[in-house]
Structure formats: structure tokens, C-alpha cells
C-alpha positions in Angstrom: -19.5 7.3 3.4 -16.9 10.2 3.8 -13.6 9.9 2.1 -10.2 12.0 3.3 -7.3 12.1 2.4 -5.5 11.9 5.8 -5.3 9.8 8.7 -8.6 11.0 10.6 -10.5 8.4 11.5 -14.2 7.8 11.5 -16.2 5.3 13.7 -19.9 4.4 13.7 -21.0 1.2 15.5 -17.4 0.3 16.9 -16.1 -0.6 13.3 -14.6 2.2 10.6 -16.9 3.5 8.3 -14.9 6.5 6.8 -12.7 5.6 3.4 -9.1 7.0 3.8 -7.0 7.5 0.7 -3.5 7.8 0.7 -1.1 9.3 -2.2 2.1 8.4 -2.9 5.0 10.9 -2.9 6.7 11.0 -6.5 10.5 12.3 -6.5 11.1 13.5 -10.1 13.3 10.8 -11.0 10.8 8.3 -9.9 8.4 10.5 -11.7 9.7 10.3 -15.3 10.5 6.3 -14.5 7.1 5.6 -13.6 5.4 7.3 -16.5 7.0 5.4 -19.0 4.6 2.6 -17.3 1.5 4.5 -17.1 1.8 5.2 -13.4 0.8 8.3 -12.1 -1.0 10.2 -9.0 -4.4 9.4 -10.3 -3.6 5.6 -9.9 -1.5 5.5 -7.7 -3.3 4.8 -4.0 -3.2 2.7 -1.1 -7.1 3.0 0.6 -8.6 1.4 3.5 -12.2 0.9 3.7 -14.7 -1.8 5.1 -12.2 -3.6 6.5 -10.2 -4.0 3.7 -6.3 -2.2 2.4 -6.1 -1.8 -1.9 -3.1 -0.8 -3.3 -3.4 0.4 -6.6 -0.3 1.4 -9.1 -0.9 1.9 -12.0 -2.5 -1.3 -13.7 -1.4 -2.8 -10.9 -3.2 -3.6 -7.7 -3.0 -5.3 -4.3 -6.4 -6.3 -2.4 -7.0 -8.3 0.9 -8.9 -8.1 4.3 -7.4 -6.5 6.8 -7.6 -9.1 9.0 -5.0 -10.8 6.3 -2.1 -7.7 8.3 0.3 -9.7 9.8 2.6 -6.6 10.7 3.2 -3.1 9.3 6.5 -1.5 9.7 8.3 1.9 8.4 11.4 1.1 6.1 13.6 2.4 3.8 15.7 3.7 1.9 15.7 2.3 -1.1 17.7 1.9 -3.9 16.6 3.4 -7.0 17.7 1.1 -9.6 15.7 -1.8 -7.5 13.0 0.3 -7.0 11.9 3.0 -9.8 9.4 1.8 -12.4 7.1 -0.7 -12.4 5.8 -2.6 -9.8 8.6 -4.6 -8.4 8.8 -8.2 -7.5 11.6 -9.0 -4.9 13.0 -12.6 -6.5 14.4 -13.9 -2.8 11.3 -13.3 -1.0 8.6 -12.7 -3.6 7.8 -9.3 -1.7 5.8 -6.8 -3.8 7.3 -3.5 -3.8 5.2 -0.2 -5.5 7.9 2.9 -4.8 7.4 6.3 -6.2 10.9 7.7 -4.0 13.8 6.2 -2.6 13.4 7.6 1.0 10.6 5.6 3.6 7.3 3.3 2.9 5.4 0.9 4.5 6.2 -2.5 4.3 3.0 -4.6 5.2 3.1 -8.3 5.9 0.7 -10.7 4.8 -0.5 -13.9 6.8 -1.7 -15.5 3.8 0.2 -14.1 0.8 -2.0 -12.2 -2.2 -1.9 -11.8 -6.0 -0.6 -8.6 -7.3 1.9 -8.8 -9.9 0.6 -10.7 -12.7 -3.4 -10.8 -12.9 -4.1 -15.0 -12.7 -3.0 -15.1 -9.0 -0.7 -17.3 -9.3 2.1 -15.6 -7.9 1.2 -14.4 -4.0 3.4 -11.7 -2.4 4.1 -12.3 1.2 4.2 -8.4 1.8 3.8 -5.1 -0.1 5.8 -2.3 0.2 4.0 1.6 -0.5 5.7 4.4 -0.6 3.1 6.4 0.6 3.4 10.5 1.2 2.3 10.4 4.4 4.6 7.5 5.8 3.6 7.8 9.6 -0.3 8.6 9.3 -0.6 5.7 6.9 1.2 3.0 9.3 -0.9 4.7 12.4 -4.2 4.5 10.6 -3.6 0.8 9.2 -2.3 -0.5 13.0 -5.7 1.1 14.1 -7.8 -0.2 11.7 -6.2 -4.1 11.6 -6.7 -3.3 15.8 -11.0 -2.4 15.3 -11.7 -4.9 12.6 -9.8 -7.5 15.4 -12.4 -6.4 18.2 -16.1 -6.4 15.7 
């Protein structure tokens, strides 16, 4: 199994095999925020592999099938004093937000909403929003992989 760090794609027997990690983009300000809560560039991911998305930050993590996509959309900006720090729980809507900048992320949809917040799964977030470095290759890769694991 290959991993990259970029959007290519790799297909063996009409379903993705390659692991693709994506980084999030820290803005300084975001940066000194997030360290006070352990969060870093070593944990802080969003990979898709097997037909699955995990969003790590920093002792935090987000985990379902792809299949569970509902939508993925571009967004932002954000607001820094609802975003910065730690994992962010959005109390109208119960949407999960992990933000390392104020500018664009991905906000994925759930059909069946996961636990990601606090570790006894009680609470499930409707949708998670990453603020990934590479904004576009990460929505592009994710609509093409929710598309194959649809077809196998």
C-alpha cells in the first residue's frame, strides 16, 4: 500500500487501494492556540483509505465509512474566536469543526452522524469541518472516492 500526500489517486481492481494523507494548514495564530491543546502537524490529518475518511486532531479523532458522505462542500471563512483551539463543537447543529486557519475547509456531511468529540459516542456530529492545506485536492479526492466505493 503506497501512501501520498496529495490527491493522486491509485486504483487496483476498480476500488482505491493507495492511502492519501492530508495536512492541515496552521496560520500562526492558530498555531500558538492549538498547542496549548497538544495539537500539532504530527496529529493533525484527515486520510482516506479502504473506503474509509479519519480525521485526527490532536487526541481527537473522527472515523466512518465512506459510504456514511452525504455531501462535501468548500466553506469558509471562519471566525477565529469560534474556531481556534480545540476541537470545536457547533451547539445549534452539533457540527464538529477541527480548524488550524480562518480561511477555507471542507465541511463533510454525515448520513448517519459519528462520535468525535468526547470518546463514549454519545454525542454524534452530523458533519466535520477540516481545514485542510490543500482545500480543493482534498474535496476532489473525497467526491471520487465516496463515487468508487458507490460502484464496488
Amino acid at each position: 500500500m503506497s501512501v501520498s500526500n496529495h490527491a493522486a489517486e491509485a486504483h487496483g481492481q476498480g476500488r482505491t487501494s493507495a492511502v492519501e494523507r492530508f495536512a492541515f494548514r496552521f496560520d500562526p495564530a492558530y498555531r500558538r492556540v492549538a498547542r496549548l491543546f497538544a495539537i500539532t502537524p504530527a496529529n493533525a490529518w484527515v486520510e482516506l483509505r479502504n473506503g474509509e475518511l479519519e480525521a485526527r486532531f490532536g487526541r481527537w479523532r473522527v472515523r466512518t465509512a465512506l459510504l456514511n458522505i452525504a455531501n462535501v462542500e468548500v466553506t469558509g471563512p471562519y471566525a477565529f474566536l469560534k474556531t481556534a483551539g480545540p476541537a470545536r463543537l457547533a451547539v445549534t447543529d452539533r457540527g464538529l469543526t477541527f480548524a488550524t486557519n480562518g480561511d477555507r475547509g471542507v465541511l463533510v456531511t454525515f448520513r448517519v452522524p459519528v462520535p468525535g468529540i468526547e470518546r463514549s459516542g454519545l454525542l454524534r456530529h452530523p458533519e466535520l469541518t477540516v481545514t485542510v492545506a490543500d482545500v480543493d485536492a482534498f474535496a476532489t479526492c473525497l467526491r471520487a472516492r465516496i463515487a468508487t466505493s458507490q460502484v464496488t
